[in-house]
N, C-alpha and C positions, 0 to 999 in steps of 0.2 A: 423756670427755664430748664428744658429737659437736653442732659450734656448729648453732644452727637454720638457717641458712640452707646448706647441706650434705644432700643425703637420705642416705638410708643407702642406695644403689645402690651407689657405690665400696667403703663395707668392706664389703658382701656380695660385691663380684665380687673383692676384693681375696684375700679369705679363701677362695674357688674356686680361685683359683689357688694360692695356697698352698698347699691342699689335694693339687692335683694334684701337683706340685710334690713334696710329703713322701709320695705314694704311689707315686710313681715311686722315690724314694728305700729307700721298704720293700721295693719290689716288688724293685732291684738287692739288696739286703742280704739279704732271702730268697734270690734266685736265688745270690748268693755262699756264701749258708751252704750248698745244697744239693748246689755243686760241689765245696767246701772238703771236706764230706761224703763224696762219690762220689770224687774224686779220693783222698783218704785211704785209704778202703777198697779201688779197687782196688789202687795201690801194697800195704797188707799183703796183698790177698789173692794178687798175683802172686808176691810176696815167698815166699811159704808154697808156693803150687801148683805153681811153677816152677822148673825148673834154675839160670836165671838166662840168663847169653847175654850178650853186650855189648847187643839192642838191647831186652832186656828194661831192664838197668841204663842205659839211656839213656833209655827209655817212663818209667820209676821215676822219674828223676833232673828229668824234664821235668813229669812228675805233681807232684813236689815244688814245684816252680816255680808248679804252677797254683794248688795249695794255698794258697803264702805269697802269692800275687794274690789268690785269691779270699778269704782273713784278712784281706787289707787293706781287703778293698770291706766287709767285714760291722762292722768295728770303727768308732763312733761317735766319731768326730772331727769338727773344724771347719778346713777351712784360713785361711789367713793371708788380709785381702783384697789380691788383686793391684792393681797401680797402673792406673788407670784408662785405659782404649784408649781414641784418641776416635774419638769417633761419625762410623759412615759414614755416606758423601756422599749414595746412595741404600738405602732399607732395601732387601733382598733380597724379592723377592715370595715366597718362600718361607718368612721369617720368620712366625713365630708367637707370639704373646706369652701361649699361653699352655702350650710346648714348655719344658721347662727346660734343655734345650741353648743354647737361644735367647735364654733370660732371664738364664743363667750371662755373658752377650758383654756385659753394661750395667756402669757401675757404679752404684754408687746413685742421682747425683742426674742420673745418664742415663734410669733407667729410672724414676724418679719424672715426668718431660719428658715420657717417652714415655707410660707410664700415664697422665697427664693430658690428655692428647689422644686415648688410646684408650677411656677412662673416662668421656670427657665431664666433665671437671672436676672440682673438689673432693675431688682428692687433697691438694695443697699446703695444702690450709684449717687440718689439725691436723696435730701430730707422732703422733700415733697411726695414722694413716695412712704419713704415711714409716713409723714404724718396723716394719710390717706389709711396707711394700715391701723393706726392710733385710734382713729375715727371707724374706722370696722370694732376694734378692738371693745371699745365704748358704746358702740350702737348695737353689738352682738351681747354685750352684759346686758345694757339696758333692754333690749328685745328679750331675753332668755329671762330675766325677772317677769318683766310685766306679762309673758305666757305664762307663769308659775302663778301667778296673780289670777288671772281669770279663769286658771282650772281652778283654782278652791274657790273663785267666785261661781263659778258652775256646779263645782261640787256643792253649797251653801243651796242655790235654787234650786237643785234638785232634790235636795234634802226637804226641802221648804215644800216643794210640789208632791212629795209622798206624806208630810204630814197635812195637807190641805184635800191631798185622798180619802186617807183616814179618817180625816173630823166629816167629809162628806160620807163617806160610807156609814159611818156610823151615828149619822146624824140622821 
């Protein structure tokens, strides 16, 4: 129950960013299933089509790699919360509150502070409101990992697709 004197401007902007926030996170967990995918397939299909070669077994061995990256970014966990950084001196002009890179660098009752001041007030009025920002707080870590995850899973297939150049040029 939201107290009358509160409008409901904060939990509509609250629940925006959340939004955003959990569809960045789909959008990484899509993008990982689809490498985990492509990655899998070409290792069998080189497996099958090819003599093999050291720098095929090395393109393979490094496809494997982007694989067990890109499993990790699709698989629905939660991490641990990290102990709390404190707050820098000047924000960055680059920050964004409502980036989940951005909002993963708070801890809770940093970015309950900050949100009250970006929100114009009446975040702190109810716990339904923190716990909205908790739930940012937690889905902005967990989104800001699992894209760390699928750039080195990208970094691993691309690696994998210059030594599958290689063994073909020089095959």
């Amino acid at each position: 129950m939201i107290s009358s004197h509160l409008t409901p401007e904060p939990e509509r902007r609250l629940w925006v960013i959340l939004d955003n926030v959990r569809g960045r996170l789909e959008t990484a967990e899509r993008k990982a299933a689809g490498l985990a995918f492509f990655a899998a397939a070409q290792a069998a299909f080189l497996k099958v089509s090819t003599g093999g070669g050291p720098l095929v077994l090395a393109g393979a061995s490094i496809l494997g790699a982007a694989v067990l990256l890109a499993g990790a970014a699709v698989v629905p966990f939660y991490r641990a919360p990290r102990k709390p950084a404190p707050p820098p001196e000047t924000p960055s002009p680059d920050e964004s509150l409502l980036f989940f890179g951005d909002l993963a660098k708070y801890s809770h009752a940093e970015l309950v502070l900050k949100l009250e001041k970006y929100l114009g007030g009446g975040i702190t009025g109810t716990p339904y409101h923190e716990d909205l920002i908790a739930r940012i707080v937690v889905e902005s870590r967990l989104a800001a990992f699992k894209h760390r995850l699928l750039r080195w899973a990208f970094a691993a297939a691309g690696l994998a697709q210059a030594a599958f150049l290689g063994s073909l040029l020089r095959g």
